[in-house]
SERO-4910 file (N, C-alpha, C, O; in steps of 0.05 Angstrom, whole numbers):
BEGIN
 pado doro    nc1    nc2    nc3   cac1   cac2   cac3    cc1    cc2    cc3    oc1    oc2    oc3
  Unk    A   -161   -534    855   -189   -532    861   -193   -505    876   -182   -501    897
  Unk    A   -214   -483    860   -217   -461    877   -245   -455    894   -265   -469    897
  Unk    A   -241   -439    901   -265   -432    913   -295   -443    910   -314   -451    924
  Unk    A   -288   -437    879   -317   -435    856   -318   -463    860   -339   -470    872
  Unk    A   -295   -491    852   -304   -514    860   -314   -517    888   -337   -525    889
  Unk    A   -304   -513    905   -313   -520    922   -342   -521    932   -355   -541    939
  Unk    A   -352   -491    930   -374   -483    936   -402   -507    921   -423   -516    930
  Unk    A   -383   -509    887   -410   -526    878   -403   -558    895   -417   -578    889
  Unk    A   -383   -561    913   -381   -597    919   -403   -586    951   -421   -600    959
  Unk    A   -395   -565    961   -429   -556    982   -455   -546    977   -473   -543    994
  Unk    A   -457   -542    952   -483   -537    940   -492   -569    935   -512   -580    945
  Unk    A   -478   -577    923   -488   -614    917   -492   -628    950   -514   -630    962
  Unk    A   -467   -635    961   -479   -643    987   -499   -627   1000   -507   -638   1021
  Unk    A   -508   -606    996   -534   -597   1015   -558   -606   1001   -580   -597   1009
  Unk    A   -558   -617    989   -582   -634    964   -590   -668    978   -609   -683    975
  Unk    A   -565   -668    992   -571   -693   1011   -576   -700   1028   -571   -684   1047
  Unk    A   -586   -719   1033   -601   -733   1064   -590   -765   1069   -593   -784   1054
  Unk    A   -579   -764   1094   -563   -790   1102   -578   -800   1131   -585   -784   1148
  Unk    A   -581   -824   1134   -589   -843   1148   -571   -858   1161   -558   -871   1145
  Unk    A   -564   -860   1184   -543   -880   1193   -560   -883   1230   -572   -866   1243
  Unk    A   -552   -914   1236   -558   -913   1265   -538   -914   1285   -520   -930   1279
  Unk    A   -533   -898   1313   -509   -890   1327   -502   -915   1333   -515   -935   1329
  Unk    A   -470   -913   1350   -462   -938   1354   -474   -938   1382   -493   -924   1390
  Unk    A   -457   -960   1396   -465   -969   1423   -450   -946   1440   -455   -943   1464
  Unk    A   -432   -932   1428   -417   -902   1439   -431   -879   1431   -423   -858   1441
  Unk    A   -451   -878   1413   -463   -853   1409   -450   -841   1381   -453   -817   1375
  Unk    A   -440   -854   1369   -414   -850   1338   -435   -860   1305   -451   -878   1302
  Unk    A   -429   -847   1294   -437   -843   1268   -414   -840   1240   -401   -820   1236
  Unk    A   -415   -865   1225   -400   -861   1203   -413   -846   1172   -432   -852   1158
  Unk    A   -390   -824   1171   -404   -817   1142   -385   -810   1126   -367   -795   1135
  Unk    A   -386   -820   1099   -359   -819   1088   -335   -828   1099   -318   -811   1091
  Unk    A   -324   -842   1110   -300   -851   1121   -293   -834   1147   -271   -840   1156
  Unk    A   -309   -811   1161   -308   -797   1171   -318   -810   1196   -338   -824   1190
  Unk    A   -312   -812   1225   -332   -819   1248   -343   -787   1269   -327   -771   1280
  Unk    A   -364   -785   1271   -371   -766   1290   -388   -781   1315   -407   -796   1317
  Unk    A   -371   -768   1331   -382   -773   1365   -402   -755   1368   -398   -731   1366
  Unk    A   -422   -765   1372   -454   -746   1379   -453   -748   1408   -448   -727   1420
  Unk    A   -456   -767   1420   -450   -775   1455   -473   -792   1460   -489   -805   1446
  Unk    A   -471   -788   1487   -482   -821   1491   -511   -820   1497   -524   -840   1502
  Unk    A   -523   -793   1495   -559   -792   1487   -572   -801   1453   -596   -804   1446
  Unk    A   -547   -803   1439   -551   -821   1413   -551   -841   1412   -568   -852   1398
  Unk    A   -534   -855   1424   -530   -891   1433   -554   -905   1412   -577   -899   1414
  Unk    A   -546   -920   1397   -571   -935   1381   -593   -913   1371   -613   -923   1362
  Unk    A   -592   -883   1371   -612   -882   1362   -610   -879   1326   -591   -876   1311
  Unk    A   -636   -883   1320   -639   -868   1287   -630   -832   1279   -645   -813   1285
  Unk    A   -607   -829   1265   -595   -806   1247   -606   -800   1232   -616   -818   1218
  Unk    A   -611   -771   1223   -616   -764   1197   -596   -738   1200   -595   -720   1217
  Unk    A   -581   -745   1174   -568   -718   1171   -562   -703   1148   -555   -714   1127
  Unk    A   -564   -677   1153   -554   -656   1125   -531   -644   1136   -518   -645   1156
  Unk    A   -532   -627   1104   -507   -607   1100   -517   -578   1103   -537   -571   1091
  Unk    A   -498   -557   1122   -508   -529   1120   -483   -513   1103   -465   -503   1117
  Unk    A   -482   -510   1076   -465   -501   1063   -454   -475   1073   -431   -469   1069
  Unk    A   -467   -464   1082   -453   -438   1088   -441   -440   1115   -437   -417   1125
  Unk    A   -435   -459   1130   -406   -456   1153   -398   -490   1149   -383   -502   1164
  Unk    A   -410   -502   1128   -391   -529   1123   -399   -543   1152   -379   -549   1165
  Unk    A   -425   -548   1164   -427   -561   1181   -448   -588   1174   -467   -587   1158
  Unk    A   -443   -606   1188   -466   -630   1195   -491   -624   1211   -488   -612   1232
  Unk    A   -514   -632   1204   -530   -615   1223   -541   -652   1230   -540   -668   1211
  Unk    A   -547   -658   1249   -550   -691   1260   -577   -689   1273   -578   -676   1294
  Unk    A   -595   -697   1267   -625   -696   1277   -629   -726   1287   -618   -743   1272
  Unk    A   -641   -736   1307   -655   -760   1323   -677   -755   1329   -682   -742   1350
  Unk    A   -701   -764   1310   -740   -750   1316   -739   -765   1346   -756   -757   1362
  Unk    A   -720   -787   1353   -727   -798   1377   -723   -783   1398   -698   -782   1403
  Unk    A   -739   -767   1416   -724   -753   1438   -709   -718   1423   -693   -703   1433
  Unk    A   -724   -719   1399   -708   -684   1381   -679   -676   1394   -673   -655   1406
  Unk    A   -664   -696   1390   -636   -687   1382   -622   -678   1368   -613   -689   1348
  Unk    A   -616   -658   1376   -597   -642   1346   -569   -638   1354   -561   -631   1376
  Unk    A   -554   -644   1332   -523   -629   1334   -507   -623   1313   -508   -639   1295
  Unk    A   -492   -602   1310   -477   -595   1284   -455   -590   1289   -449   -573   1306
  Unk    A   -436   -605   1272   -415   -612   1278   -390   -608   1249   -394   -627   1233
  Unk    A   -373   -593   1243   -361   -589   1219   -352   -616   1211   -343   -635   1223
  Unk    A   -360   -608   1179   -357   -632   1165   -324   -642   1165   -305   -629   1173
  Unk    A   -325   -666   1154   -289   -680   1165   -278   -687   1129   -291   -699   1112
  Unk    A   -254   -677   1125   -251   -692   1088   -262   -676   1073   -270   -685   1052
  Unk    A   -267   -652   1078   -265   -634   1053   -260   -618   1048   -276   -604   1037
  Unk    A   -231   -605   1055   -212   -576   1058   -201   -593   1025   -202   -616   1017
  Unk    A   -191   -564   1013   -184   -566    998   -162   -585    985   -159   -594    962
  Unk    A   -145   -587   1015   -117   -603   1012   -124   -633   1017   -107   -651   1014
  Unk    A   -150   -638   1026   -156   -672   1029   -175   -683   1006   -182   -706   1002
  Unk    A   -180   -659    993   -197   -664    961   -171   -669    931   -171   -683    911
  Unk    A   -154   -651    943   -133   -656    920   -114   -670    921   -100   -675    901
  Unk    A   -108   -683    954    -87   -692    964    -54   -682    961    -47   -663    947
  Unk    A    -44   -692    969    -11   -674    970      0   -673    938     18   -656    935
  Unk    A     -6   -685    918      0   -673    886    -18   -668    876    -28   -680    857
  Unk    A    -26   -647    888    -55   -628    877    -42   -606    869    -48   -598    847
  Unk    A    -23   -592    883     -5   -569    875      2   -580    848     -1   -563    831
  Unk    A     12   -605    838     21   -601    812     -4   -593    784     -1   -580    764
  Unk    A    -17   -601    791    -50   -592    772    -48   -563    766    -48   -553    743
  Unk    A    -46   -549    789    -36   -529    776     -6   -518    768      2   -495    772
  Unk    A      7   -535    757     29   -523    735     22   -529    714     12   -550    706
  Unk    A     27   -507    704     31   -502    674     40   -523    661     63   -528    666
  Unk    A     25   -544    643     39   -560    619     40   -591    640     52   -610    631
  Unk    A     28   -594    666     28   -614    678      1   -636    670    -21   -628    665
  Unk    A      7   -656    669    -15   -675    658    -21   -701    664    -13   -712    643
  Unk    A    -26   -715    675    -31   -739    691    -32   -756    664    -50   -753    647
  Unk    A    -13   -773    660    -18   -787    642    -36   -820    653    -33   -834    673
  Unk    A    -52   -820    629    -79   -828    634    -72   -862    620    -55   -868    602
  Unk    A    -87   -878    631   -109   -887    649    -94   -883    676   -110   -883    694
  Unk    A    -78   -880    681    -63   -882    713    -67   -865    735    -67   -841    730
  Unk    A    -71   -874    759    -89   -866    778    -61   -851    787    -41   -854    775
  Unk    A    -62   -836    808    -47   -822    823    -21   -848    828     -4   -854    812
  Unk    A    -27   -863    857     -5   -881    857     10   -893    845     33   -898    853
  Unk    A     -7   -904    812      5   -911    794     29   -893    779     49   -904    769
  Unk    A     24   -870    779     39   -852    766     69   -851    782     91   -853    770
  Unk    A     65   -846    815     83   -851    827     99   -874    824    123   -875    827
  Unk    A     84   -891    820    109   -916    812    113   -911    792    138   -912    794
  Unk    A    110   -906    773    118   -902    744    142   -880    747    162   -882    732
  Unk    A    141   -861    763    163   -845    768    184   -859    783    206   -862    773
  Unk    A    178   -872    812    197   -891    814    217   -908    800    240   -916    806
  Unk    A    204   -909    784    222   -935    754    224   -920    742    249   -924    739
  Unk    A    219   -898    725    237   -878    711    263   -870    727    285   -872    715
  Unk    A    262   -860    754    287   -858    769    305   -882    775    329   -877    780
  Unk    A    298   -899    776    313   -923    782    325   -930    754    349   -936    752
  Unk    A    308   -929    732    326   -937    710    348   -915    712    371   -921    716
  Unk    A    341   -889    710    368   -870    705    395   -871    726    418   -862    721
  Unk    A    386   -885    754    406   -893    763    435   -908    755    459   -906    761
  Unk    A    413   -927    735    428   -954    730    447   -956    697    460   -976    691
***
């Protein structure tokens, strides 16, 4: 995944608008991600975007105009492709299909285990 991807996965998320209400700590989940706003958020109402050009969260509360921007969490290149993302790019490499990543790893597992045996 290069650049050029990336840029269009922050052109798309800046197209969006997210709603979430803080915890009883002032915390916000988005995407599997938690951000600590602090504790002048506590329960309040979130709205948040994307600022593509430094990859930040920008966190608005109309209650009391709170703002905070905070870099986004889960989307560097190496947590988009995960650790056999390097193989995508070799030459002649191919995920054989329907099988999801883990699946494949077991499938390699038992190819090695049979050649043990």
């Amino acid at each position: 995944m290069g650049n050029h991807q990336l840029s269009r996965v922050d052109n798309y998320l800046a197209q969006g608008r997210w709603f979430r209400r803080a915890s009883n700590v002032g915390a916000v989940s988005l995407g599997d991600q938690t951000y600590v706003l602090g504790k002048a958020w506590i329960k309040k109402d979130v709205e948040i975007t994307f600022d593509p050009t430094d990859r930040h969260l920008m966190f608005y509360a109309p209650e009391g105009e709170l703002r905070k921007r905070l870099p986004i969490k889960g989307l560097s290149k190496n947590e988009l492709m995960g650790e056999l993302g390097s193989l995508v790019n070799l030459h002649g490499f191919q995920l054989a299909l329907p099988f999801t990543w883990n699946e494949w790893r077991a499938l390699q597992l038992c190819e090695t285990l049979d050649d043990t045996t």
